[in-house]
PyMOL Python script that loads the backbone (N, CA, C, O; Angstrom):
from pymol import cmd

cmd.read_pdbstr("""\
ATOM      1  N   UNK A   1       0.836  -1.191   0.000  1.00  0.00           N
ATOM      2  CA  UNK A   1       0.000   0.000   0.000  1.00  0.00           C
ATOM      3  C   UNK A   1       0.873   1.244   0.000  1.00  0.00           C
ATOM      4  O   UNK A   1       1.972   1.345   0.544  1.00  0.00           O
ATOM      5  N   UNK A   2       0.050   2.427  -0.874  1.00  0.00           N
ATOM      6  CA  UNK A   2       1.247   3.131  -0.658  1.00  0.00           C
ATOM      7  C   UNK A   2       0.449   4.254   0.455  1.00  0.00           C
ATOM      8  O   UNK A   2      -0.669   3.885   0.816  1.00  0.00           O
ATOM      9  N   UNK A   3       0.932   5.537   0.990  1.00  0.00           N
ATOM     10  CA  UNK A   3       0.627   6.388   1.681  1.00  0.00           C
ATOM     11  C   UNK A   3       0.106   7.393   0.514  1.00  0.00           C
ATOM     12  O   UNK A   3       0.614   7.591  -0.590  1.00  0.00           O
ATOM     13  N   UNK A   4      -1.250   8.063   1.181  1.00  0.00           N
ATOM     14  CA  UNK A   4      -1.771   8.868   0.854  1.00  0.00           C
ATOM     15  C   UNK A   4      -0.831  10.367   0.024  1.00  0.00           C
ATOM     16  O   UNK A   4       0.101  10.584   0.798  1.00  0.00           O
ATOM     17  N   UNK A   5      -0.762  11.148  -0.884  1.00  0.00           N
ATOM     18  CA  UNK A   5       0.254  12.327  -1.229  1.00  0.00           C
ATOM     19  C   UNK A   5      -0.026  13.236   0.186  1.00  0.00           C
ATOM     20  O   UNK A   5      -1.117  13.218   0.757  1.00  0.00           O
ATOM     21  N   UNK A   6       1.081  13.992   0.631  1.00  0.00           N
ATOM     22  CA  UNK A   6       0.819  15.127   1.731  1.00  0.00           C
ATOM     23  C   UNK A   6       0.047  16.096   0.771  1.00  0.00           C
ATOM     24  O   UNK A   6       0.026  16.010  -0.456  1.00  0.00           O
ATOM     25  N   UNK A   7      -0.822  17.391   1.840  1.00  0.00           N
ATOM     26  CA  UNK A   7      -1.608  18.354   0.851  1.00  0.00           C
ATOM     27  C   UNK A   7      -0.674  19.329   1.219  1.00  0.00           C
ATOM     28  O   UNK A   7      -0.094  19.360   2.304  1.00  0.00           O
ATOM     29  N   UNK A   8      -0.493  20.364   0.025  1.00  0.00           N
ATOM     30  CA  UNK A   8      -0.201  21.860  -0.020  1.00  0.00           C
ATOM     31  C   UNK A   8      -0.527  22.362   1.772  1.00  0.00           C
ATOM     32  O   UNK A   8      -1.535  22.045   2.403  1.00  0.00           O
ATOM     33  N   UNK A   9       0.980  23.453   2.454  1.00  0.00           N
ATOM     34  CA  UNK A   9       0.484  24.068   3.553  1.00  0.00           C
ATOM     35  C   UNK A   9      -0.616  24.942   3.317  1.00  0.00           C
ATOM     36  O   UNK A   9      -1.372  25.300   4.220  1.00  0.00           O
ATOM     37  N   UNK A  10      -0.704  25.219   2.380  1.00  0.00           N
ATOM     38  CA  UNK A  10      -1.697  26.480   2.062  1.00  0.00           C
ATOM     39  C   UNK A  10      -3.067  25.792   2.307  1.00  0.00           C
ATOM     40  O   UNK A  10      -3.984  26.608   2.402  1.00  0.00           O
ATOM     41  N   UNK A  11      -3.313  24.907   2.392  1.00  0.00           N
ATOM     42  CA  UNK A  11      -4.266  24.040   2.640  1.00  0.00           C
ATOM     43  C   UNK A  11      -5.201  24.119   4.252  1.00  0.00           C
ATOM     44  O   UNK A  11      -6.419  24.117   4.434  1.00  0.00           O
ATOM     45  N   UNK A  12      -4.263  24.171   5.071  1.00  0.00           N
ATOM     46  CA  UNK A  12      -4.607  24.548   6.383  1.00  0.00           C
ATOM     47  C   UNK A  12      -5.199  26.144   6.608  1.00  0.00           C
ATOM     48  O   UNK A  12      -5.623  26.483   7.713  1.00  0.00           O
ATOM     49  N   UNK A  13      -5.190  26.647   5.986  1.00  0.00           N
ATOM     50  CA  UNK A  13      -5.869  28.275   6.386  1.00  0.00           C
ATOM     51  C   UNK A  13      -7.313  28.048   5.743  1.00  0.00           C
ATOM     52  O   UNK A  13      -8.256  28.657   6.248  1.00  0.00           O
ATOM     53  N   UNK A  14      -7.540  27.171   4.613  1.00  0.00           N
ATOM     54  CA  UNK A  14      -9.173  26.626   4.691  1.00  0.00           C
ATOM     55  C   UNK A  14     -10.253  25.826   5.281  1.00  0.00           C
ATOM     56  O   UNK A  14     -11.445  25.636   5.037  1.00  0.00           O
ATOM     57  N   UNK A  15      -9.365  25.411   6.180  1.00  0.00           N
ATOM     58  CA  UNK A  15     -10.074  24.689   7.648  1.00  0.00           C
ATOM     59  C   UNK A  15     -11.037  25.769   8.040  1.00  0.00           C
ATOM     60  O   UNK A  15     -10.685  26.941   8.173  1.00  0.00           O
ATOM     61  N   UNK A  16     -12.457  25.275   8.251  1.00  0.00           N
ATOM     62  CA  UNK A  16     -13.691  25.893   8.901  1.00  0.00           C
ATOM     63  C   UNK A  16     -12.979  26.271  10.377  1.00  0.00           C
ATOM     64  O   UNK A  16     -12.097  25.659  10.980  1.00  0.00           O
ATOM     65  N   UNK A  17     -13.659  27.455  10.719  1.00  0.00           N
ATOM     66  CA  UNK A  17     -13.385  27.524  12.124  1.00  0.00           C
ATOM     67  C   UNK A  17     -13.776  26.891  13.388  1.00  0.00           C
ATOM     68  O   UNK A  17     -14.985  26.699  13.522  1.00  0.00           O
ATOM     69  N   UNK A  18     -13.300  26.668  13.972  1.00  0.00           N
ATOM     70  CA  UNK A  18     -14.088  24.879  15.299  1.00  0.00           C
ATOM     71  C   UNK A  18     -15.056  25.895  16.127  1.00  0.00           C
ATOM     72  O   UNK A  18     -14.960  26.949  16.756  1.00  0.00           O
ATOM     73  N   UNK A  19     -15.787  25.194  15.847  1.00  0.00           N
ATOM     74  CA  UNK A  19     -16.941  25.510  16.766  1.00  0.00           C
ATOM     75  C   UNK A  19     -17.434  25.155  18.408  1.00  0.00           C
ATOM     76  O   UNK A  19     -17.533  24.018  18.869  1.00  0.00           O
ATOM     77  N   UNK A  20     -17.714  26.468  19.158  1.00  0.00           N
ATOM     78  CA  UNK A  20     -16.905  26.112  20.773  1.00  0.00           C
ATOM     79  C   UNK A  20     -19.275  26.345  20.824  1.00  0.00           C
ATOM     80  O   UNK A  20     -20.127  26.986  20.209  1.00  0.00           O
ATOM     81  N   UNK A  21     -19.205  25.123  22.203  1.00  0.00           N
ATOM     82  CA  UNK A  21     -20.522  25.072  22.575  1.00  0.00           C
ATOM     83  C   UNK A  21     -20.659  25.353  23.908  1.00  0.00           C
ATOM     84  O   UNK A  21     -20.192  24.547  24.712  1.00  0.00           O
ATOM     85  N   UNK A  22     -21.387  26.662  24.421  1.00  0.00           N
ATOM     86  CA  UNK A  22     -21.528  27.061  25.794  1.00  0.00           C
ATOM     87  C   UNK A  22     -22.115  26.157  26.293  1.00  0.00           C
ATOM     88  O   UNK A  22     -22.806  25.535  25.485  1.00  0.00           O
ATOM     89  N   UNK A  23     -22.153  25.643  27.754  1.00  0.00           N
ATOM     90  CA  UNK A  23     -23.412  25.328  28.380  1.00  0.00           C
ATOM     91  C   UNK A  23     -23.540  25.808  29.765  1.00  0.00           C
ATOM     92  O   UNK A  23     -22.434  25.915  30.297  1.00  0.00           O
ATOM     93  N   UNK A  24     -24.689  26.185  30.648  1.00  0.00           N
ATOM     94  CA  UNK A  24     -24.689  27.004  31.752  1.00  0.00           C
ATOM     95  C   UNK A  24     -24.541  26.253  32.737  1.00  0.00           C
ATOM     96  O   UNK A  24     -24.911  25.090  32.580  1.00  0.00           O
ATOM     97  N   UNK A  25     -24.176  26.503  33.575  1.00  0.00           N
ATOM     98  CA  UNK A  25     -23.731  25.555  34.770  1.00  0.00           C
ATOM     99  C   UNK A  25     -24.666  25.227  35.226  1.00  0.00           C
ATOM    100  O   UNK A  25     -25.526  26.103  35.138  1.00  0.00           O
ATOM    101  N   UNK A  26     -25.126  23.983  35.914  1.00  0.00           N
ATOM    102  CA  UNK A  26     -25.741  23.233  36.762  1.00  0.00           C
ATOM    103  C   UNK A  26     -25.920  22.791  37.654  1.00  0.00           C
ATOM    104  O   UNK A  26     -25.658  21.596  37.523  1.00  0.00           O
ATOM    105  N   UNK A  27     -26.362  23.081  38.976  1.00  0.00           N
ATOM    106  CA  UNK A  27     -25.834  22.756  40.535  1.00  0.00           C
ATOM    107  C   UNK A  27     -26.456  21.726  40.740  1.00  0.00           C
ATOM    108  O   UNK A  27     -27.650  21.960  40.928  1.00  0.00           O
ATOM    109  N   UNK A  28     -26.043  20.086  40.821  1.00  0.00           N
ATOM    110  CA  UNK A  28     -26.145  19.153  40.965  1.00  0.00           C
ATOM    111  C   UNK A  28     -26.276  18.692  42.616  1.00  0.00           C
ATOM    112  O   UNK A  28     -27.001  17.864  43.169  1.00  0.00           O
ATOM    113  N   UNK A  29     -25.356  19.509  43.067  1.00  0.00           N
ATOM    114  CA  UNK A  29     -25.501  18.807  45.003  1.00  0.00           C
ATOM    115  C   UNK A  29     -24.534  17.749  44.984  1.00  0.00           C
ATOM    116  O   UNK A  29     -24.008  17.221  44.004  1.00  0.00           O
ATOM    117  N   UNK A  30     -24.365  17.503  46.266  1.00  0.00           N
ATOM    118  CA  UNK A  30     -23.279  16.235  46.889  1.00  0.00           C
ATOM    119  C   UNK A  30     -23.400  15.268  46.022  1.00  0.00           C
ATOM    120  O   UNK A  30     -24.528  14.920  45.673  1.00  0.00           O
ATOM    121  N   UNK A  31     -22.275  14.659  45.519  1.00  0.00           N
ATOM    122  CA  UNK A  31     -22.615  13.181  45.282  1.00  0.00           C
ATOM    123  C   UNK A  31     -21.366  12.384  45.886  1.00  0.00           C
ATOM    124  O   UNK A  31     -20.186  12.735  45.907  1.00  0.00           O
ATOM    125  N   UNK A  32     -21.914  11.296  46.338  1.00  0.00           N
ATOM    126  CA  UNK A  32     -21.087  10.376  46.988  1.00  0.00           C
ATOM    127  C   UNK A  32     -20.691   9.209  46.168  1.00  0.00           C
ATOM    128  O   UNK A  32     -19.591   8.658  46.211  1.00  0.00           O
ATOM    129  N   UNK A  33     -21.577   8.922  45.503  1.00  0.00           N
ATOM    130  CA  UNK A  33     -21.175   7.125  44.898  1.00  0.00           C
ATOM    131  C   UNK A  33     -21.659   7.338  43.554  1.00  0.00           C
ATOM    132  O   UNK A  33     -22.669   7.996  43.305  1.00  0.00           O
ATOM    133  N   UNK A  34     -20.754   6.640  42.481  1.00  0.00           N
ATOM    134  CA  UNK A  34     -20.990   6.747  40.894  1.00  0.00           C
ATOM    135  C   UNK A  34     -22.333   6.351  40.843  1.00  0.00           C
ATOM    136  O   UNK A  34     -22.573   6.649  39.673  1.00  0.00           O
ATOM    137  N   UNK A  35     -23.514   5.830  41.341  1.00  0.00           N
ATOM    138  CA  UNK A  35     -25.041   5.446  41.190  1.00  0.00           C
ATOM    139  C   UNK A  35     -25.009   6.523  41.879  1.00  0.00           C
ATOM    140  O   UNK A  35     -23.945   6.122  42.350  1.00  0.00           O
ATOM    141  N   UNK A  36     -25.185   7.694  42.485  1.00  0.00           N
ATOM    142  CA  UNK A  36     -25.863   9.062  42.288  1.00  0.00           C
ATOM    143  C   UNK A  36     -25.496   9.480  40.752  1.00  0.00           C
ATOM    144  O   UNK A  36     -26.118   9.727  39.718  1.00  0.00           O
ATOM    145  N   UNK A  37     -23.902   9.410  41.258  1.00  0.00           N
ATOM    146  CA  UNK A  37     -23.681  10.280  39.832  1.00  0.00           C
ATOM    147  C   UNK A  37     -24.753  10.379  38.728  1.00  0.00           C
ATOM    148  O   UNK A  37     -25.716  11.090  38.440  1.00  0.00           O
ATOM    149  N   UNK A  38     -23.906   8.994  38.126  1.00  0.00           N
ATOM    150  CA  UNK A  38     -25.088   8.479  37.450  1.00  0.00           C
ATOM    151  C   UNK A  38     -26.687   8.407  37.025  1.00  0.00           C
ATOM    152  O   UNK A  38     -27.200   8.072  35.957  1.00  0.00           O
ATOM    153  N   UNK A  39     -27.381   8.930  38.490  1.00  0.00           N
ATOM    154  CA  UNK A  39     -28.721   8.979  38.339  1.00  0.00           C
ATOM    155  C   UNK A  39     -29.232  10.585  37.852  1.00  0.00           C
ATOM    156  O   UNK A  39     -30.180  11.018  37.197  1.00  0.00           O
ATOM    157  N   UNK A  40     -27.961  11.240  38.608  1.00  0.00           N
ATOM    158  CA  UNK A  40     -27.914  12.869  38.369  1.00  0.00           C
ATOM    159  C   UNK A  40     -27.858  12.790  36.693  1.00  0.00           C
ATOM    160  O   UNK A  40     -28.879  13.113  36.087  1.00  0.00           O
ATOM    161  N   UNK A  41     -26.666  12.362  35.933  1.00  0.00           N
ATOM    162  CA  UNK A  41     -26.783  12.227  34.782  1.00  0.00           C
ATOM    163  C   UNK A  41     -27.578  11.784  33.959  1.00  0.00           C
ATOM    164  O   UNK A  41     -27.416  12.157  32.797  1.00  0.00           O
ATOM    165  N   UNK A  42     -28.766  10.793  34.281  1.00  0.00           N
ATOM    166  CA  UNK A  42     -30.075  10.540  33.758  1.00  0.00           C
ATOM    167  C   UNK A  42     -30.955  11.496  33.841  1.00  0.00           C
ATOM    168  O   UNK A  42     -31.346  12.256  32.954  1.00  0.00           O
ATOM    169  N   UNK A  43     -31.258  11.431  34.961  1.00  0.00           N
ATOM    170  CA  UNK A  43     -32.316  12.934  35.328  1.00  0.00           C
ATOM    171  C   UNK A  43     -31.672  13.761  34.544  1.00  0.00           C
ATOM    172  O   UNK A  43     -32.385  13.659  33.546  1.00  0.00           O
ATOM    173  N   UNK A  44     -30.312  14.996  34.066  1.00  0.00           N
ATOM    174  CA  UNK A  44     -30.438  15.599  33.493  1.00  0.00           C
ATOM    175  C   UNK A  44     -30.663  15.384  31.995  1.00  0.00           C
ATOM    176  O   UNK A  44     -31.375  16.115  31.305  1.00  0.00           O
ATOM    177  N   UNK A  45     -30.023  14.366  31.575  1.00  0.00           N
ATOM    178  CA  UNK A  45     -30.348  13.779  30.150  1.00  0.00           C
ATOM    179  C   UNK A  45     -31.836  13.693  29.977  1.00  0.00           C
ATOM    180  O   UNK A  45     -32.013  14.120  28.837  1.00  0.00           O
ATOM    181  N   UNK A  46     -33.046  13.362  30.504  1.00  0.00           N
ATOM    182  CA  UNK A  46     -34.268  13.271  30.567  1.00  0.00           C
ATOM    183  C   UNK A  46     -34.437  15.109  30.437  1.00  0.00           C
ATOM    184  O   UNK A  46     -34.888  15.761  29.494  1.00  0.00           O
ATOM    185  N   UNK A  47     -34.140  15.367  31.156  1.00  0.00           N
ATOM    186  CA  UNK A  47     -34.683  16.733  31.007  1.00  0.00           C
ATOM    187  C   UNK A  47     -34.666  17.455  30.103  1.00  0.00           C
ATOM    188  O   UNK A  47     -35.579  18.137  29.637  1.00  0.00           O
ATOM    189  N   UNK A  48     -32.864  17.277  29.572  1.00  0.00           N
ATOM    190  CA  UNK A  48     -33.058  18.098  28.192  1.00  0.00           C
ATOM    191  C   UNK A  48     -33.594  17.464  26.715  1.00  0.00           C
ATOM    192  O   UNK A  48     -33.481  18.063  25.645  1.00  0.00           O
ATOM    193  N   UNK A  49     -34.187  16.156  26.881  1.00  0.00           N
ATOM    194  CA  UNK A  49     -34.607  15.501  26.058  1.00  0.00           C
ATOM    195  C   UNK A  49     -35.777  15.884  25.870  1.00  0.00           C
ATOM    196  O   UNK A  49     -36.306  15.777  24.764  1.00  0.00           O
ATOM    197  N   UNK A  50     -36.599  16.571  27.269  1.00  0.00           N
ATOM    198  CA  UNK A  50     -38.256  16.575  27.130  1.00  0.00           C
ATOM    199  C   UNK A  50     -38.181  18.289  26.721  1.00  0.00           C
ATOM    200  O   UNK A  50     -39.137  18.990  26.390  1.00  0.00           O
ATOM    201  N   UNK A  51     -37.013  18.628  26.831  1.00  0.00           N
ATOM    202  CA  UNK A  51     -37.465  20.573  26.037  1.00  0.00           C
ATOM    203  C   UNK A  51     -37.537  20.095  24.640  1.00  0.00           C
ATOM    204  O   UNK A  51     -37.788  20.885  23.730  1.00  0.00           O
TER     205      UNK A  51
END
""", "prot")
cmd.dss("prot")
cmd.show_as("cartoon", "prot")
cmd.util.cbc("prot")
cmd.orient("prot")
């Protein structure tokens, strides 16, 4: 097999710009054991599923 040709540097300044995703913080409360965690992370997954 051979390797792919390298591309032109000029090539890299047409890369889309990366796209950054806010999200607002969330006050979750104590958790002690990965099954809170975890349940915290369901409950919020449910939630933003039902907006």
């Amino acid at each position: 097999m051979s390797k792919r040709p390298a591309q032109d540097a000029g090539d890299s300044s047409s890369q889309p710009p990366i796209k950054k995703v806010q999200f607002e913080p969330i006050l979750i409360g104590p958790i002690s054991t990965l099954e809170e965690m975890d349940m915290k992370v369901l409950q919020f997954q449910n939630k933003k599923l039902a907006q």
